[in-house]
C-alpha positions in Angstrom: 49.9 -14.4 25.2 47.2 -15.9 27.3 43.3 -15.8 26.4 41.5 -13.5 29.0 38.6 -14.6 30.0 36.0 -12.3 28.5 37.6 -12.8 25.4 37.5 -16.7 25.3 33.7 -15.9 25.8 33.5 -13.9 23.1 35.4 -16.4 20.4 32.8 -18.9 22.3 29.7 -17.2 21.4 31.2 -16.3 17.8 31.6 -20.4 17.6 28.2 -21.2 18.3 26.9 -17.9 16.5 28.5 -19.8 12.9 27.2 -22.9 14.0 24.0 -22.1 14.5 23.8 -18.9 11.6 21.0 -19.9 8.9 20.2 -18.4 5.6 18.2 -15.2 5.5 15.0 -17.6 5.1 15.4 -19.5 8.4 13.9 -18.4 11.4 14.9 -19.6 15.1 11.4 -21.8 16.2 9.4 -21.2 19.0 10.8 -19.0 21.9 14.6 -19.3 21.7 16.5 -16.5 22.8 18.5 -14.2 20.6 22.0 -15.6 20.7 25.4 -13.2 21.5 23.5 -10.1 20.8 26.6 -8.5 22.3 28.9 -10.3 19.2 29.9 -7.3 16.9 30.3 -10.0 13.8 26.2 -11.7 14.0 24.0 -10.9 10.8 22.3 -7.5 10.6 18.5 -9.8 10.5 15.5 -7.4 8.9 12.0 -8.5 9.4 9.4 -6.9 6.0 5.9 -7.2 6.8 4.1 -7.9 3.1 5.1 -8.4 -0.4 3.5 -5.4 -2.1 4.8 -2.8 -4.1 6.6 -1.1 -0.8 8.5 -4.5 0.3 9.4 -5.2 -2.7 10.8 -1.8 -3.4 12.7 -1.8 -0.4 14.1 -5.5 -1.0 15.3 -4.0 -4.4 16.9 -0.7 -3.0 18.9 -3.1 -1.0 19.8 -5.6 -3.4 21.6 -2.7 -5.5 23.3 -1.0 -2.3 24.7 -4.2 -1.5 25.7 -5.3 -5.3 27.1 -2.0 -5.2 29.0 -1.8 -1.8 29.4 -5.3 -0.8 26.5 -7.8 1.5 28.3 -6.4 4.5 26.5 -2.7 5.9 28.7 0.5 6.2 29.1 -1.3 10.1 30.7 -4.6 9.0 27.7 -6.9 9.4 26.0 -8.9 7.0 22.4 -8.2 6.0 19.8 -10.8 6.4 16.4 -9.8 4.9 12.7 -11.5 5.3 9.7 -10.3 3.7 6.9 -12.1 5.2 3.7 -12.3 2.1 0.5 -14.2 3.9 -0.6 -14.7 -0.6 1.2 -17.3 -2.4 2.0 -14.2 -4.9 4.1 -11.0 -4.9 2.3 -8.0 -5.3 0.1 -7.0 -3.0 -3.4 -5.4 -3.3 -2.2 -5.5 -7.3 -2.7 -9.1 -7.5 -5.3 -10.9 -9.9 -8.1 -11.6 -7.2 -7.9 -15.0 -7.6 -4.3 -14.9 -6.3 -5.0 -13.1 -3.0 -5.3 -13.8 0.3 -6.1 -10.8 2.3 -9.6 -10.1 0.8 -8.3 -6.5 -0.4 -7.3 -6.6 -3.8 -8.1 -3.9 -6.4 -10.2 -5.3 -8.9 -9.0 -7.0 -11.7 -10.1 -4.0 -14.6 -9.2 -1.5 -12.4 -7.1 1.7 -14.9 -4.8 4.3 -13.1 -6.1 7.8 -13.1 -2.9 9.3 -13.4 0.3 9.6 -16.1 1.5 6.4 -16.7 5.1 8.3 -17.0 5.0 8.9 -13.4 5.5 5.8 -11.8 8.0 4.6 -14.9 11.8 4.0 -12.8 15.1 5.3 -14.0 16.4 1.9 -13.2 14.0 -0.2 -15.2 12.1 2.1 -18.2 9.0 1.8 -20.0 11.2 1.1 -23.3 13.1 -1.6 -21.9 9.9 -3.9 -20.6 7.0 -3.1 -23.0 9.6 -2.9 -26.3 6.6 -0.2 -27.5 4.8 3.5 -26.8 2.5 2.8 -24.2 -0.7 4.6 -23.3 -1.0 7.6 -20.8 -2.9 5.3 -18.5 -2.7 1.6 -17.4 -4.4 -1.3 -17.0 -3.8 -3.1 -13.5 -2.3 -6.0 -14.9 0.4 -3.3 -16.7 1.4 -2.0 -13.9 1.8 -5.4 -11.9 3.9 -7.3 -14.8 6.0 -4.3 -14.6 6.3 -3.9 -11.0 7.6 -7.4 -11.0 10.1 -7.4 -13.8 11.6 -4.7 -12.4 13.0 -6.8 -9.1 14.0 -9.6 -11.2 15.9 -7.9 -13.7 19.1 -8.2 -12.5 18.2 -10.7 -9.8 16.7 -13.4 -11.3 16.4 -15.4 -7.7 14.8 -12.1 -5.8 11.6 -13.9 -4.5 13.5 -16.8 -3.3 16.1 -14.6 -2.2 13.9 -12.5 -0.3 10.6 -13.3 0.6 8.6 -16.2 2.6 4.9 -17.0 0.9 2.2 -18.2 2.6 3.2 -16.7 5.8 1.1 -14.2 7.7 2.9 -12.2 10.5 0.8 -12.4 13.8 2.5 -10.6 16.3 5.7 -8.4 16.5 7.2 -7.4 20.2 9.8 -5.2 20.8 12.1 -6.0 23.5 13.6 -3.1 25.4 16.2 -4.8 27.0 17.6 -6.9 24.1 16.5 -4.0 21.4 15.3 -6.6 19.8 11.9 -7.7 17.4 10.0 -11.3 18.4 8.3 -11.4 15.0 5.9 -14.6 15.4 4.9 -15.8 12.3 1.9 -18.4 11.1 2.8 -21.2 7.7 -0.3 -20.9 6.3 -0.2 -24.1 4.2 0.7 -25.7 7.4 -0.6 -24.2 10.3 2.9 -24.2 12.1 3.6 -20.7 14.3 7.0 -20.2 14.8 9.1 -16.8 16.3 12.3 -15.2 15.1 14.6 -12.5 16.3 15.2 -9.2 14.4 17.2 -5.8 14.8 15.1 -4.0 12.2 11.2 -4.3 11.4 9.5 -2.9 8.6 6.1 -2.3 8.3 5.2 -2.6 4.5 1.8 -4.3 4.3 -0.3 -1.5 2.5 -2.1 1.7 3.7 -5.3 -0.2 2.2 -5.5 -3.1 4.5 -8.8 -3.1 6.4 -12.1 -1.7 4.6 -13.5 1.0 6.2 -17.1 1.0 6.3 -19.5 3.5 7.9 -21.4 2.2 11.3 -24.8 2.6 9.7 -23.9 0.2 6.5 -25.0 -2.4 8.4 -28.2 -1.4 9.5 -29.9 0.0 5.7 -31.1 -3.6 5.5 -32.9 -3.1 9.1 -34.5 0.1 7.8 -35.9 -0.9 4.8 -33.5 -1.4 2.1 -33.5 -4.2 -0.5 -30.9 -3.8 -3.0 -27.3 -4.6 -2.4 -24.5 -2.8 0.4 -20.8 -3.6 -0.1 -17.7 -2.0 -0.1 -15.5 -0.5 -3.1 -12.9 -3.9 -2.5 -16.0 -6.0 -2.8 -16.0 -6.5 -6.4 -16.8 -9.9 -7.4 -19.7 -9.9 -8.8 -19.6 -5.8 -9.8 -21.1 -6.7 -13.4 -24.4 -7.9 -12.0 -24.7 -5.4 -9.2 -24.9 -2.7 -11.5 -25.5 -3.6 -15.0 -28.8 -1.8 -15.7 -29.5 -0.6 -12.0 -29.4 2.6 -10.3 -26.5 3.0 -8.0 -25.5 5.0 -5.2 -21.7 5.2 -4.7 -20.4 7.4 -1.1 -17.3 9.0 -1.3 -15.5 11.6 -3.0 -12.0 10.1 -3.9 -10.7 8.7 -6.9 -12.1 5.1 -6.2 -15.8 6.3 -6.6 -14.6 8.2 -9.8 -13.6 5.3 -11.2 -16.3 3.1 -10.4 -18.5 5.2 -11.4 -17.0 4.9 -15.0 -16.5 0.8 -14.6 -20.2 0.9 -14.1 -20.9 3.2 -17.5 -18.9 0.4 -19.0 -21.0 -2.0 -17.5 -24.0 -0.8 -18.2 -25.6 0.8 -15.3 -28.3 2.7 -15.9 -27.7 6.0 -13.6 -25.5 6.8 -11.1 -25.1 8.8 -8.1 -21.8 10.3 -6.1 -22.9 11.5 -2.7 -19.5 13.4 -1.1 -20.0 15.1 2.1 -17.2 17.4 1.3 -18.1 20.4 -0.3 -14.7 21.6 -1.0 -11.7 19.8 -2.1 -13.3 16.1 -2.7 -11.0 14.1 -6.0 -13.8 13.6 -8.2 -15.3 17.2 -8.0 -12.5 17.4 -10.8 -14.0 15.3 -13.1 -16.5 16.8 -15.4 -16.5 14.4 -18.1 -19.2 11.7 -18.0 -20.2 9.4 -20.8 -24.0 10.2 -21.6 -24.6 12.2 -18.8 -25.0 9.0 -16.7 -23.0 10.4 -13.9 -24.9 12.9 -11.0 -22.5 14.8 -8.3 -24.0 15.6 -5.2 -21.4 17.4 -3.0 -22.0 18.1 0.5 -24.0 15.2 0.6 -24.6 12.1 2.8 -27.0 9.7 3.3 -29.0 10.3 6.1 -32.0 7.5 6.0 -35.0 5.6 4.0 -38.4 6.3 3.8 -40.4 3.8 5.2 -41.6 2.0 2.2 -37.9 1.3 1.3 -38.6 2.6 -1.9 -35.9 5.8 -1.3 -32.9 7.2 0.2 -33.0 10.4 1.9 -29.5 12.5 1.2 -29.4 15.4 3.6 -26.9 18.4 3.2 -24.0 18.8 5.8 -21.4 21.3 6.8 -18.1 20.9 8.4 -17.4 22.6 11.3 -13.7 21.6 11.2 -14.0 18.7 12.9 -17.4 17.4 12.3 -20.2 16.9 9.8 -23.8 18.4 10.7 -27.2 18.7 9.1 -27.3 21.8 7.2 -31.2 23.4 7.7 -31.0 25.6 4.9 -31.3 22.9 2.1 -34.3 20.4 1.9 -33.1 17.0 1.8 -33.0 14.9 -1.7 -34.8 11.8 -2.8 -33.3 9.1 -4.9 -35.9 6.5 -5.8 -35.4 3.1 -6.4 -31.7 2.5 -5.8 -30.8 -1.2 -6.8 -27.2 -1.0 -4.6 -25.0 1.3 -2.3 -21.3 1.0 -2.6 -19.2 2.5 0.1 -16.2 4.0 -1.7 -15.2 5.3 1.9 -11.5 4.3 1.9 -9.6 1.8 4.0 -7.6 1.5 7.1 -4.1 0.0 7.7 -3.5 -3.4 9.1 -1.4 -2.7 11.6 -3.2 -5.6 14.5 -0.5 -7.5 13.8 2.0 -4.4 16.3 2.2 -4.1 19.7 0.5 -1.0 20.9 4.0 1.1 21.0 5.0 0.4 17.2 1.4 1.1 15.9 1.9 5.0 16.5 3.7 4.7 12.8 0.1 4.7 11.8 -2.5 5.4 14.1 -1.9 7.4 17.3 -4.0 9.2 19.3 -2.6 12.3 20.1 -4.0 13.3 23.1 -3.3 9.6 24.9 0.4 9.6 23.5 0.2 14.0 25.4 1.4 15.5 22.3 2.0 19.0 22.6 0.0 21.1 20.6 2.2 22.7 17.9 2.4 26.2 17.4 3.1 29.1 15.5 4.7 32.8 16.4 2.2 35.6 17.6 3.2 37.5 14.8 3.1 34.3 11.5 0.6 35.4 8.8 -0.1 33.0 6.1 1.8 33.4 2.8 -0.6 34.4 -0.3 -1.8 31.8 -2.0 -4.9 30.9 -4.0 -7.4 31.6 -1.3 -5.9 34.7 0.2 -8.4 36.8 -2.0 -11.5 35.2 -1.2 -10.9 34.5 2.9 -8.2 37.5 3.9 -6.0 37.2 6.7 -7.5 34.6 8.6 -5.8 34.1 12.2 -5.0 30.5 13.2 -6.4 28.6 16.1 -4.8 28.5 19.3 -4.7 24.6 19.2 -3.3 23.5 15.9 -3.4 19.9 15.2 -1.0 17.8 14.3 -2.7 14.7 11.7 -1.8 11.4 10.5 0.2 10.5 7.3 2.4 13.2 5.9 2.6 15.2 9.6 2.5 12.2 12.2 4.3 14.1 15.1 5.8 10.6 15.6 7.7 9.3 12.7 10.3 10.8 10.5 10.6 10.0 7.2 9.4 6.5 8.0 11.0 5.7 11.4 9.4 5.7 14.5 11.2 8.1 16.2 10.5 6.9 19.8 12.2 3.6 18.2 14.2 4.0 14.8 14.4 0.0 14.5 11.0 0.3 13.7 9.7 2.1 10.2 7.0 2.3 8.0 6.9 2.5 4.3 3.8 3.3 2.5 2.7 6.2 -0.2 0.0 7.1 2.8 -2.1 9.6 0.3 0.4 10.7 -2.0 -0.5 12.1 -5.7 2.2 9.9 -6.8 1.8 6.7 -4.4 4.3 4.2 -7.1 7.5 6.7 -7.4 6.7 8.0 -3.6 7.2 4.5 -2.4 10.1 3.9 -4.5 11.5 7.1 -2.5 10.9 6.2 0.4 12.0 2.8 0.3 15.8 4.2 -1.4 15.7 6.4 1.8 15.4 3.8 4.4 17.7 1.5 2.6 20.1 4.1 3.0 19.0 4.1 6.6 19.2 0.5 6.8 22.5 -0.2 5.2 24.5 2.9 6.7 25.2 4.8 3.4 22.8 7.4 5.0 23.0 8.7 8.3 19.9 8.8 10.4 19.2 12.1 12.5 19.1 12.2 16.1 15.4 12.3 17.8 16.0 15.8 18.6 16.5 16.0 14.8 13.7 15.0 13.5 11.3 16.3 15.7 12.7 19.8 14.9 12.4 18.8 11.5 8.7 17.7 11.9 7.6 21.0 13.3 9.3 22.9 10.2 7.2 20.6 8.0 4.2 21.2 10.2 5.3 25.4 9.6 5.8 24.4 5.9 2.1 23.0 6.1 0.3 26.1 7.5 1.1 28.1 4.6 -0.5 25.6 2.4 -4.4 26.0 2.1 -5.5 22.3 1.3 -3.0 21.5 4.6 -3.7 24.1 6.8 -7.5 23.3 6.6 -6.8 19.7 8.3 -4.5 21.4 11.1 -5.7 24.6 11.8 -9.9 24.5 13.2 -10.4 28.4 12.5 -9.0 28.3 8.8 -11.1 25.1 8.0 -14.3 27.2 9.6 -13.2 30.2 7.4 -13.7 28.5 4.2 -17.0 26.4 5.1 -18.3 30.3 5.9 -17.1 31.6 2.9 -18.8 29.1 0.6 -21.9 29.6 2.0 -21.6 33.0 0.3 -20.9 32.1 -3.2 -22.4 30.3 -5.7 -22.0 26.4 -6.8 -19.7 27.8 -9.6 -17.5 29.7 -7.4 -17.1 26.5 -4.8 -16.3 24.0 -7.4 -13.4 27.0 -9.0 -12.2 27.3 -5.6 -12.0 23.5 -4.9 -10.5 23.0 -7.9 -8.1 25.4 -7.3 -6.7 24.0 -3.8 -7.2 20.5 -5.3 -5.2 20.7 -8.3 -2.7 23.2 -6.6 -2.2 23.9 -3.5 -2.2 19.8 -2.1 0.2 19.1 -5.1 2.3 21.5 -4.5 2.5 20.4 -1.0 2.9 16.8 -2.0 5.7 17.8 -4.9 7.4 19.9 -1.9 7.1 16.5 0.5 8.1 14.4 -2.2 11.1 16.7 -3.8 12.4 16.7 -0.2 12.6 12.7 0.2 14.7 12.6 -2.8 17.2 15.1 -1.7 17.6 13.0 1.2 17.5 9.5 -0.3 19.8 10.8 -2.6 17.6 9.6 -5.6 18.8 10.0 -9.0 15.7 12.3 -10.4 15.5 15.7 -9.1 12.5 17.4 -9.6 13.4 20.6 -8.2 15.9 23.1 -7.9 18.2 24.7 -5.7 16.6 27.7 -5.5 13.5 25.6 -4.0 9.7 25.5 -4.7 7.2 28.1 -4.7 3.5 28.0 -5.6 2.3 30.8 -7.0 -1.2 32.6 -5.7 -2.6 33.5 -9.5 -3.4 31.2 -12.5 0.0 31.7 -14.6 -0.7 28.7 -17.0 -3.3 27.5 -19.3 -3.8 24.3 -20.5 -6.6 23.6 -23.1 -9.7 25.0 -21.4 -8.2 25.5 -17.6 -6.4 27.4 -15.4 -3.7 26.7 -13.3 -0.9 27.6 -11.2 2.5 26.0 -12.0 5.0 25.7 -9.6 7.8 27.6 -9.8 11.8 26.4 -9.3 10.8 23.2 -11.2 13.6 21.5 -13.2 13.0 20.6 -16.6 12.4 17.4 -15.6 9.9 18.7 -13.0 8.2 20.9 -15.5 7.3 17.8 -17.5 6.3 15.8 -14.5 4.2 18.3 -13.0 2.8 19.5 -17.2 1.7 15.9 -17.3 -0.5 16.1 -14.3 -2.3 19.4 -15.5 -3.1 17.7 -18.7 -4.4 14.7 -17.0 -6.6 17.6 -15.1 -7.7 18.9 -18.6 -8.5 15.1 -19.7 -11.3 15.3 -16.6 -12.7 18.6 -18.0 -13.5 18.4 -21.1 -15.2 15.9 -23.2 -14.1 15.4 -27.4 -15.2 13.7 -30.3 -13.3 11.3 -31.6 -12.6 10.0 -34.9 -11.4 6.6 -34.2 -15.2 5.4 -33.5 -18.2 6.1 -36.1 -21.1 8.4 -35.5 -19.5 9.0 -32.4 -20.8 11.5 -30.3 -18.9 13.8 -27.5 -20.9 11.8 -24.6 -19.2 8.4 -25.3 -15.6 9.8 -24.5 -14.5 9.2 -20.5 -11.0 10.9 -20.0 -9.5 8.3 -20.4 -10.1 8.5 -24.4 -7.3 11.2 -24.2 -5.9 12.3 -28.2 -2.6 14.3 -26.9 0.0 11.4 -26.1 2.6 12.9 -27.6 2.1 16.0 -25.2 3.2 13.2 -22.6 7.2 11.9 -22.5 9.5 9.8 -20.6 11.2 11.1 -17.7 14.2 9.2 -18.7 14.1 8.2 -22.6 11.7 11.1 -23.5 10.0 8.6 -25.7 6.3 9.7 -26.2 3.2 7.5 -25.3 0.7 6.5 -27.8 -1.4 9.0 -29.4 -4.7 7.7 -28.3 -6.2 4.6 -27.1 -7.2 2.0 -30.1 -11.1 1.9 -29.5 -12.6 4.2 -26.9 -12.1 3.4 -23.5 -15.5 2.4 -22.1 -15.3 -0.8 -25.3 -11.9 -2.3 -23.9 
């Protein structure tokens, strides 16, 4: 039978096509063309931006779909995967300094401030790495050594296998026409720039990427200051910026909670936590300060210097929903001689390294892109829930907002869904950022390698606004969409006492976000098909009244937990009793209640393996603020 001529094309391009394939490493220089995109038989090629805990997660989820179902996808193509790391190092922003390249690492004594037994992996346990109990919370080098292991267990060639060091990723372009990626890529220990062609990007390089520092941080030396300004990532020479100084740290998240406790162990002499959140701010929480060294000032924000230099003037705010504004019925506050400011005010993605159109992953502005306002019936009332005493019925806006993170109107799950080539794969605020990764990154394997299907874009838009829906019955998530509900509570605590705020934050903080982020979370893994479930079938519920008590404090469990869940979310409450309470301990002499941080917890064996059930250690050996 005689060769047509399309099909003597065809064998043509498949010819050249094996002549020219290269391992997954190899990348076609300069501006070459994609060759045969049409050929049914080329490589699957999958471009990873960073080397971090998401990339390498992903890289593993594949690795065991493939060892499990073959290197050829559910369509018949081979997978070719690239993770491009700009460090010399795996690991990300959990790197020893010295190792990194980006300039954001977290420092090098840095502890986690949750259970340890939550980001432990069914596929790699505790028990099988450390041989011993290990303590409710972890060093950074812990975490990273285990991180690591955990890829090369049963691939002992992963990094070679699957990433590219010393490369930083300068540009990625999507081409419409060829639904294809020009990922352009710079050899750092050369200087060479060279392009490649992929079907699939993934954009894995960290929500922490940039520092993000206030405007005015750069003008306190103009106005008078003296002492030192940096940034919570800026921690080289921490010791000596605060050993025996007053400091000033700005911000109310978890980072200035535990820098405020590096610099008890460093010495400092007093410190200060100005939050200009009055409600709902991570280190309101935390009650337990070694010798009182530690002063809270919520709703809060530093506001300018006297003219000798010799103070900072804090001046109180409210939130209007959208903005922060002086608030005339409190004087402002003095704090005299402050040696140095750290801004403990978060960071920003690196996503420069997009085109405009695949940055909307991660930052979008919703008006530009014309978003639609979301909305809800004329009839929806907001189910009870912790606050529904103390604010009533309180009727929503009639323009809702949609936010970034876990309700970006434009990705699902990860993809972008104006382009599912493209995805994203980062904790972006979760309680749990470790085992939320790991998730995330089974579900877009699954996405990747066909063993899951994708929805349409209809799909997950409808699915979007149900979570948005899902959201507006949730206090601590309502308050960021909904301009009238946020209003309602700034009203209401100007009514009440300090006491009653700090209840009520704790409250939404400890409840009502986790139950949200347990519900977001419980949801991936139904749909990644992960091996842990947390909850269910009947589904999640959180419940409106305190129905548990855990040492001195309150809270409300989440009901349709499995036992599983139970543990996992018991674990969390104890850490939030661990930030409430100081103890004496009889490890140390003539130790006094003041020295312990919460760290120094006594109740390991209240805390268990997901997956072994093996118990952590009973306590730490010395107190915490002497390791």
């Amino acid at each position: 039978m005689k060769a047509t001529i399309p099909t003597l094309l065809l064998l043509w391009c498949i010819s050249i096509h094996s002549l020219l394939a290269k391992p997954s490493h190899s990348h076609r220089d300069g501006d070459e063309e994609p060759i045969c995109d049409s050929s049914p038989l080329r490589p699957l090629r999958i471009a990873v931006i960073g080397a971090g805990p998401a990339s390498l997660f992903l890289c593993h989820a594949l690795e065991k779909l493939i060892k499990e179902h073959g290197i050829h996808t559910k369509s018949g193509r081979k997978m070719e995967v690239t993770a491009f790391e700009r460090s010399s190092h795996p690991g990300g922003l959990w790197q020893p300094r010295n190792n990194a390249k980006s300039g954001v690492t977290i420092y090098d004594n840095m502890w986690t401030n949750g259970p340890s037994f939550q980001h432990e992996f069914y596929d790699y346990t505790y028990e099988e790495h450390f041989r011993r109990p290990v303590d409710v919370y972890f060093p950074r080098k812990d975490v990273l050594d285990y991180i690591l292991a955990r890829v090369q267990q049963n691939t002992t060639d992963f990094f070679e296998k699957y990433v590219r060091f010393d490369t930083e990723v300068i540009n990625v372009r999507f081409s419409n026409a060829k639904k294809v990626f020009k990922v352009t890529v710079k050899d750092l220990m050369t200087g060479a720039v060279t392009s490649g062609y992929y079907e699939k990007c993934i954009w894995a390089a960290g929500a922490e990427g940039v520092p993000n520092v206030p405007r005015y941080a750069s003008d306190l030396e103009e106005f008078g200051f003296e002492g030192r300004v940096i940034h919570s990532s800026d921690m080289a020479n921490f010791e000596k910026d605060v050993r025996g100084k007053r400091i000033l740290l700005i911000g109310g998240g978890l980072s200035a909670e535990d820098l405020a406790l590096q610099a008890i162990k460093c010495g400092v002499e007093k410190v200060f936590v100005a939050a200009r959140a009055k409600f709902g701010s991570s280190i309101s929480m935390t009650t337990a300060w070694p010798d009182n060294k530690v002063e809270v000032l919520l709703g809060w924000n530093l506001a300018s210097i006297t003219e000798d230099g010799e103070s900072l003037i804090l001046e109180s705010v409210t939130y209007d929903g959208e903005y922060y504004s002086r608030d005339e019925m409190y004087d402002d506050i003095f704090l005299d001689d402050v040696d140095t400011i750290i801004f403990c005010t978060g960071y920003d993605a690196n996503i420069n390294m997009l085109e405009n159109s695949l940055q909307k992953g991660v930052s979008i502005d919703l008006e530009y892109e014309n978003v639609e306002s979301p909305t809800v019936s004329e009839d929806w009332s907001m189910e009870e829930n912790c606050m529904t005493s103390r604010l009533g019925d309180v009727q929503p806006s009639l323009y809702l907002e949609y936010e970034s993170g876990y309700n970006n109107p434009m990705v699902y799950r990860g993809v972008l869904i104006s382009n599912p080539n493209m995805m994203f794969l980062s904790s972006f605020g979760s309680e749990t950022p470790l085992l939320s990764i790991d998730v995330s990154a089974h579900l877009l394997a699954g996405y990747l390698y066909g063993t899951i299907n994708l929805p349409t874009k209809t799909e997950m838009q409808k699915k979007n606004l149900e979570r948005f829906h899902h959201m507006m019955h949730n206090p601590f998530s309502r308050m960021d969409a909904d301009y009238a509900y946020s209003v309602a509570i700034e009203q209401w605590m100007e009514t009440v006492n300090s006491t009653e705020r700090l209840n009520a934050s704790d409250e939404v903080v400890t409840t009502s976000a986790y139950c949200f982020d347990l519900y977001y979370l419980h949801q991936t893994m139904v749909d990644a098909n992960y091996p842990i479930k947390l909850v269910g079938p009947e589904g999640l519920t959180c419940p409106s009244k305190f129905d548990h008590k855990i040492g001195n404090r309150n809270y409300l469990m989440p009901k349709g937990l499995t036992e599983l869940g139970d543990l996992f979310v018991s674990m969390d409450m104890l850490c939030g009793e661990h930030r409430g309470s100081t103890r004496n301990d009889n490890r140390v002499k003539d130790q006094t209640p003041s020295k312990s941080t919460y760290r120094d917890y006594t109740d390991g064996a209240k805390f268990r393996s997901l997956h072994t059930h093996n118990e952590a250690r009973p306590s730490l050996d010395d107190m915490w603020v002497n390791l």
